[in-house]
C-alpha positions as CSV (number, residue, x, y, z in Angstrom):
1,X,104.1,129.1,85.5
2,X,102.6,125.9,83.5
3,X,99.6,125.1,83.6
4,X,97.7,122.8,85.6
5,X,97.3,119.2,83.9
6,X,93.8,117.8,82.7
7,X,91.8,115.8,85.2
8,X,92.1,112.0,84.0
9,X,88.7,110.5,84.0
10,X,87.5,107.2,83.7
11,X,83.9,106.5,82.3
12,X,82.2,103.9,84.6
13,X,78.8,103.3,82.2
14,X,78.8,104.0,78.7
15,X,75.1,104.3,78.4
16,X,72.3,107.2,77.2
17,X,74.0,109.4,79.5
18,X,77.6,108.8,78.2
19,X,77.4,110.3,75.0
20,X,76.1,113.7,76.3
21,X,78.7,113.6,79.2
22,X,81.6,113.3,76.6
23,X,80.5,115.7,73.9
24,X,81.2,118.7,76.5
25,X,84.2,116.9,77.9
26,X,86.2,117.4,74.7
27,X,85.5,120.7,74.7
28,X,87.5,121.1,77.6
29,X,91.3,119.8,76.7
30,X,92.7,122.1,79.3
31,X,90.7,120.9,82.3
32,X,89.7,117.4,80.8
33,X,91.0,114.4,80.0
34,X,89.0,111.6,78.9
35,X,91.5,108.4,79.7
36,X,89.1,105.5,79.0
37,X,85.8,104.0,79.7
38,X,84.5,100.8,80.8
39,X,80.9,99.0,81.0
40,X,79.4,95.7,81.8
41,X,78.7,95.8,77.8
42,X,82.2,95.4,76.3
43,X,81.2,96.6,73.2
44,X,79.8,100.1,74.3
45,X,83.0,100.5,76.3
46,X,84.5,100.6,72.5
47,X,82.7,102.3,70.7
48,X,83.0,105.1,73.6
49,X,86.4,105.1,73.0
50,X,86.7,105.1,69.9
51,X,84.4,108.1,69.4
52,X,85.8,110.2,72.5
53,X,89.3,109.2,73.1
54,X,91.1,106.7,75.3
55,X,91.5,103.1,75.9
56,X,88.0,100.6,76.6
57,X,89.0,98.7,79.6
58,X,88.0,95.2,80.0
59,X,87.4,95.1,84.1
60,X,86.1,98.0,86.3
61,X,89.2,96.9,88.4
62,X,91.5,97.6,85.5
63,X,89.9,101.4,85.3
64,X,90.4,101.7,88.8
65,X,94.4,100.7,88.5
66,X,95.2,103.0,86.0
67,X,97.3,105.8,87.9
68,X,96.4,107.9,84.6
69,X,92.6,108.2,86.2
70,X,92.3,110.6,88.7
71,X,88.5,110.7,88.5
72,X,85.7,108.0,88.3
73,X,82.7,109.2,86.4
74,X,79.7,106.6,87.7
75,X,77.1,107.1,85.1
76,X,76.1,103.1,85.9
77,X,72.5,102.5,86.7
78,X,71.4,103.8,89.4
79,X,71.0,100.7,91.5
80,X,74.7,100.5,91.6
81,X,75.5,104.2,91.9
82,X,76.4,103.3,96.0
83,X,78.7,100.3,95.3
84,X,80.6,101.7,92.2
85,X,81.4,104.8,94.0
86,X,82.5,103.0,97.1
87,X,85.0,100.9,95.0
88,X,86.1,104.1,93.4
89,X,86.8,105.8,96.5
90,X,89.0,102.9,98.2
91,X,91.2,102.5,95.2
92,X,91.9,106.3,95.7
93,X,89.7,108.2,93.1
94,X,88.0,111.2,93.2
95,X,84.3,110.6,91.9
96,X,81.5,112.2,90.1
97,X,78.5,110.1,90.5
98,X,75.1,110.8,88.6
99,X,72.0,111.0,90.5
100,X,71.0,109.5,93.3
101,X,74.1,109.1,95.4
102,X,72.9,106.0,96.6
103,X,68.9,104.9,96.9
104,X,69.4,104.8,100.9
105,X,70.5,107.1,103.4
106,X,72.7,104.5,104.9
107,X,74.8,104.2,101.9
108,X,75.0,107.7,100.9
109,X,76.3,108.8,103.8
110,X,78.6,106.0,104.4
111,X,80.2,106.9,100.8
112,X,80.0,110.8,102.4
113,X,82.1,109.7,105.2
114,X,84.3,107.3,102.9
115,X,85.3,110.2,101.2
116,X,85.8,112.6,103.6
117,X,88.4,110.1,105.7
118,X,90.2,109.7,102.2
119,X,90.6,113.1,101.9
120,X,88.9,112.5,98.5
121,X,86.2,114.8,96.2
122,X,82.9,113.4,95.9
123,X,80.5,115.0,93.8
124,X,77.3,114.6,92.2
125,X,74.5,115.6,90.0
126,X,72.8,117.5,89.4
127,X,75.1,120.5,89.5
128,X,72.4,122.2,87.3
129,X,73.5,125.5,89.9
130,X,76.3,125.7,87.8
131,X,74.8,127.1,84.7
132,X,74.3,130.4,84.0
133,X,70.8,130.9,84.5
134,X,70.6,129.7,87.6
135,X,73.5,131.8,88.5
136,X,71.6,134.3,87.3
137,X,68.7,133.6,89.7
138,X,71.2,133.1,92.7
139,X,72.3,136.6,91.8
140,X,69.0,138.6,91.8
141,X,68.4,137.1,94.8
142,X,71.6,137.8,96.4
143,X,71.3,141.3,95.3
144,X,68.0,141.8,96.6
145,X,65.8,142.5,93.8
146,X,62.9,140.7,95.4
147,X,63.4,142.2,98.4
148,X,62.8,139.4,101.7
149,X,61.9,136.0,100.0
150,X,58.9,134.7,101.1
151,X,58.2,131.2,99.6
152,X,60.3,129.2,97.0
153,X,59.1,126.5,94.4
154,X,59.9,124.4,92.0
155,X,58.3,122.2,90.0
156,X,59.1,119.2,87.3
157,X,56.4,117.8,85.0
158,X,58.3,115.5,83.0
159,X,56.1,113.9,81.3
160,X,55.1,110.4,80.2
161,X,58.3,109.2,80.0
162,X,57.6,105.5,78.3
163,X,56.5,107.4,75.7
164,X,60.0,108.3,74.7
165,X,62.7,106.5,76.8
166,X,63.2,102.5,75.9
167,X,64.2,102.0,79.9
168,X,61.4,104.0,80.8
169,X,60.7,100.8,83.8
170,X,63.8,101.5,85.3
171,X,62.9,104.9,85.8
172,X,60.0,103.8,87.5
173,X,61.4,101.2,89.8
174,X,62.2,101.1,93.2
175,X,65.0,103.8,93.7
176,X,63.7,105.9,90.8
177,X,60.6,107.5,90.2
178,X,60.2,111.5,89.6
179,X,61.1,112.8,93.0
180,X,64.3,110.9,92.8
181,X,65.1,111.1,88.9
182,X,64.2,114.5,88.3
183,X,62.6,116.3,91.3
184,X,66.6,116.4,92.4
185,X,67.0,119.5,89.9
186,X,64.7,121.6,91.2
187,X,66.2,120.7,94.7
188,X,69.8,121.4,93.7
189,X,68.7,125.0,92.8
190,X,66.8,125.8,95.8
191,X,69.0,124.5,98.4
192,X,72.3,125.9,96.7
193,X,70.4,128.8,96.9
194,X,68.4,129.0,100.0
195,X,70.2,126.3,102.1
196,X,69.4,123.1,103.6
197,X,65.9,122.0,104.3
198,X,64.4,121.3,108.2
199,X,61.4,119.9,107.7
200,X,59.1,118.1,104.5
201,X,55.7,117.6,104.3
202,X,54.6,115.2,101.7
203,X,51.0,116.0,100.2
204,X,50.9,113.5,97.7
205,X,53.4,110.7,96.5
206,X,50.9,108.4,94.4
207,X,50.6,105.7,91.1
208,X,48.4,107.4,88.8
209,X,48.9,105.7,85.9
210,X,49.7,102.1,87.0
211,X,49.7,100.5,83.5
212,X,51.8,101.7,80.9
213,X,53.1,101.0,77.4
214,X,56.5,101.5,75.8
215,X,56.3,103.9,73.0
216,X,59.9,103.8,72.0
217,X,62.8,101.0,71.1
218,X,62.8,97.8,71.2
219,X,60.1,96.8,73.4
220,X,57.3,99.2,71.8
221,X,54.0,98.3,72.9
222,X,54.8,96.0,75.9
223,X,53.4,97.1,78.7
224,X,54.8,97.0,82.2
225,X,53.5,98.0,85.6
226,X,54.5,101.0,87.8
227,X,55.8,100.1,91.5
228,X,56.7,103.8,92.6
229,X,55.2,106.6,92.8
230,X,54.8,108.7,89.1
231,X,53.7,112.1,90.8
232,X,55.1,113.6,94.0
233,X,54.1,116.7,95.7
234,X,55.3,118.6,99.0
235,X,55.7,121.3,101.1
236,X,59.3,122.0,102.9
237,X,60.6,124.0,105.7
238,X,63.8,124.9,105.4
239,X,66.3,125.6,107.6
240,X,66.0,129.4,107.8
241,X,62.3,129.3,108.0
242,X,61.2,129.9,104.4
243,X,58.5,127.9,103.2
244,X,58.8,125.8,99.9
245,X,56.8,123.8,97.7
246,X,58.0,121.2,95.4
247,X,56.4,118.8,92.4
248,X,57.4,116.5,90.4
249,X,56.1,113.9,88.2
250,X,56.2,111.6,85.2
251,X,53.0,111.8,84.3
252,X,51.7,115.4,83.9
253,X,53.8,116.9,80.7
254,X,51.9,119.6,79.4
255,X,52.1,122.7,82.0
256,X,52.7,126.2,82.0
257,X,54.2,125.9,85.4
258,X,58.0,127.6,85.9
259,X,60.6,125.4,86.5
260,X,61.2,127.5,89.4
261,X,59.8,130.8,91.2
262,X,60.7,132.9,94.4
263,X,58.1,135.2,95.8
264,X,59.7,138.5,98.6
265,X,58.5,141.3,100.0
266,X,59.1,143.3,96.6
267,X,58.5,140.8,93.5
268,X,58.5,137.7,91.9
269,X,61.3,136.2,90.3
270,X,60.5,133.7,87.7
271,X,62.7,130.9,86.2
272,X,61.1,128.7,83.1
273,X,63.2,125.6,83.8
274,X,65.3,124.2,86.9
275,X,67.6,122.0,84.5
276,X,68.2,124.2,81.0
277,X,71.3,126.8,81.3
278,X,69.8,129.0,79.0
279,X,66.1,128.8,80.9
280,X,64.6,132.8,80.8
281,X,64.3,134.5,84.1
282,X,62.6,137.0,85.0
283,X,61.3,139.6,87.4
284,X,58.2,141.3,88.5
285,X,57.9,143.7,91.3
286,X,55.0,144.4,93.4
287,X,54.0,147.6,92.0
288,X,54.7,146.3,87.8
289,X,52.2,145.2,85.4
290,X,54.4,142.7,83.2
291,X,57.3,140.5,83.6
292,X,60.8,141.5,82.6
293,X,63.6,139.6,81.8
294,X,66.5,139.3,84.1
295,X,69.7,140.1,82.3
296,X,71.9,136.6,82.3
297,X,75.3,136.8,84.6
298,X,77.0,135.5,81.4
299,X,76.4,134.3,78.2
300,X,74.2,131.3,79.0
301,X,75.3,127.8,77.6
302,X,72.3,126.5,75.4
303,X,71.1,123.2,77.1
304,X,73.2,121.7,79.7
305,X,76.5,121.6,79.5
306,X,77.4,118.4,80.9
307,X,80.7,118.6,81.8
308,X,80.2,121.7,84.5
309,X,80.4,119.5,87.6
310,X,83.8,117.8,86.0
311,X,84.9,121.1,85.4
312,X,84.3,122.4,88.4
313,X,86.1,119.5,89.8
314,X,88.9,120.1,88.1
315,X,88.6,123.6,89.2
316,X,88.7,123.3,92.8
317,X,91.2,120.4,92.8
318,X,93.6,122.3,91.0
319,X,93.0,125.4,93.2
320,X,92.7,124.0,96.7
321,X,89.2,125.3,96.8
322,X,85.8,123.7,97.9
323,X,83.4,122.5,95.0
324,X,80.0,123.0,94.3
325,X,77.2,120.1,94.3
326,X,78.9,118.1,96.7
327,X,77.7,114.1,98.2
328,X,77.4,115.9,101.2
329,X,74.7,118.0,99.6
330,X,73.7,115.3,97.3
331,X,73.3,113.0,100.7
332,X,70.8,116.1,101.7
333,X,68.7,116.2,98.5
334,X,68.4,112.3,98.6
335,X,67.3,112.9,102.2
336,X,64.0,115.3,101.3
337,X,63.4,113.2,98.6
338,X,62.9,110.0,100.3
339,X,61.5,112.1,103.7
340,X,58.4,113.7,101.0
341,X,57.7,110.1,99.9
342,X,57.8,108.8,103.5
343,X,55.7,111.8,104.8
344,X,52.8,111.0,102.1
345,X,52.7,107.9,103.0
346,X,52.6,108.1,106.7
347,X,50.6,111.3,106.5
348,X,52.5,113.4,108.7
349,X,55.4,116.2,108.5
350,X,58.8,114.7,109.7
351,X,62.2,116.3,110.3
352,X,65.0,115.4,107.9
353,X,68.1,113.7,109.2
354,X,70.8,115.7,107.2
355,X,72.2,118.8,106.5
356,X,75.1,120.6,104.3
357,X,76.9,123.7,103.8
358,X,76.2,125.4,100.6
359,X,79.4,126.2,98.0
360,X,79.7,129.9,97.3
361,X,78.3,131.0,94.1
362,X,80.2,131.3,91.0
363,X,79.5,134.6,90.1
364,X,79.2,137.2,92.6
């Protein structure tokens, strides 16, 4: 029997993110196929070709006509996350959207819905549950190392990003901000893992540093003003009862606290980052004096291998199979994000709207 042909993808965005996405794509010549690229900037659309393969199309409706695309990779800002996707889907592409889905429940789960009466795969990131550490995490769990889990957290401190990212403003503008930029990692992890989430509590969702100044690129040393909130915490119920905590922020960098720990009936288990594939776990039990490390499921990639969702896309198309990080759980993340700003801001715990079914793990 032949083998199955690459998954033809067309790069919608040739931005920061791009670069990181294609490095691992190429990797993959079996599974992955990059076909060509457009963005709003003609220019990067070239030099992203030129560097990775493929042709620069010169209209997003061009991409979208090429039969050779199977696959629409939306790495546009995240604004227009919701209508990119949408267009994808109608002209018959499968899509892998970064995060958010959308910046509104409406249009997430309308593209949700899209897809599902197309028949079509929608995924989206994070599908940081895909690398091996994680995995590795999901496993001890799975296995029962810590015995009945009692509590799950996780927890993001970022940092101040306008000290290192020239668009730092974006990322803290309406839609953005730490819960929904980067408190979505955490998320992806616990709900792959522990299912979908009831209930949020929000405890804080505030501006604590209002005024801030670029410290990198071309704008170094203009200052802008924060509209979102920079620090998020809260408290979630999820569906099976456990009780979570989550935090994230763009603000507080240093910290000693794990990326993400689960607490049972007979230990800790300890993971240092939500996002990194190669993050360390490890486990204590109740009756231990020190930590010790968790043996990985597999040789762990180091730092995030950005083409695991695309992969696994290819993966599960190829194989008839369901894929992991779906919109519909992406749609669900969106959801406690939003519902943990709403909740601090109302002051009061409120159900969530959503729910999903979690993919099976990847390694058993």
């Amino acid at each position: 029997m032949s083998p199955p042909n690459p998954l033809g993808l067309g790069f919608i965005g040739c931005g920061r993110i791009a670069g990181p996405y294609a490095q691992n794509v190429v990797r993959h010549p079996d599974k992955l196929k990059i076909v060509g690229a457009y963005d709003l900037v003609p220019q990067a659309a070239r030099e992203f070709a030129d560097k990775f393969g493929g042709r620069a199309f010169d209209s997003l409706e061009a991409l979208l006509a090429c039969p050779d695309v199977e696959a629409a990779v939306n790495l546009t800002i995240h604004t227009a996350h919701a209508e990119v996707t949408r267009r994808a889907l109608e002209a018959g592409k499968h899509v892998h959207s970064e995060k958010p889905l959308a910046t509104n429940r409406a249009e997430a789960a309308a593209l949700v819905e899209l897809a599902e009466k197309k028949r079509l795969r929608l995924g989206c990131s994070p599908f940081v549950i895909l690398g091996e550490a994680q995995q590795t995490l999901w496993k001890a769990v799975r296995d029962g190392m810590i015995g009945q889990p009692l509590e799950a957290t996780g927890h993001i401190m970022h940092g101040r990003i306008e000290k290192r990212n020239p668009t730092a403003d974006a990322y803290l503008s309406p839609g953005a901000g730490p819960t929904l930029d980067v408190g979505c990692y955490p998320l992806n992890v616990l709900t792959s893992i522990f299912g979908p989430v009831r209930r949020m509590r929000g405890a804080s969702a505030d501006v604590l540093l209002p005024d801030r100044a670029f410290g990198a690129g071309p704008r170094q040393g203009q200052r802008f003003r924060v509209t979102v909130p920079d620090h998020a915490t809260g408290l979630l119920e999820f569906a099976s009862g456990l009780p979570g905590r989550l935090s994230a922020s763009f603000t507080v960098g240093a910290s000693t606290l794990p990326g993400i720990e689960v607490y049972g009936t007979e230990g800790s288990l300890s993971m240092s980052n939500s996002f990194l594939f190669n993050a360390e776990v490890k486990f204590r039990g109740v009756d231990d004096k020190d930590w010790r490390p968790v043996p990985p499921v597999a040789p762990p990639f180091a730092g995030v291998d950005w083409s695991r969702g695309l992969v696994d896309l290819f993966e599960a198309l190829r194989r008839g199979q369901p894929h992991h990080c779906t919109g519909r759980q992406a749609l669900h993340i969106l959801d406690i994000c939003l519902t943990l700003l709403e909740s601090a801001a109302e002051g009061r715990a409120k159900d969530l709207t959503t729910t999903f079914a979690p993919a099976p793990p990847v390694w058993a």
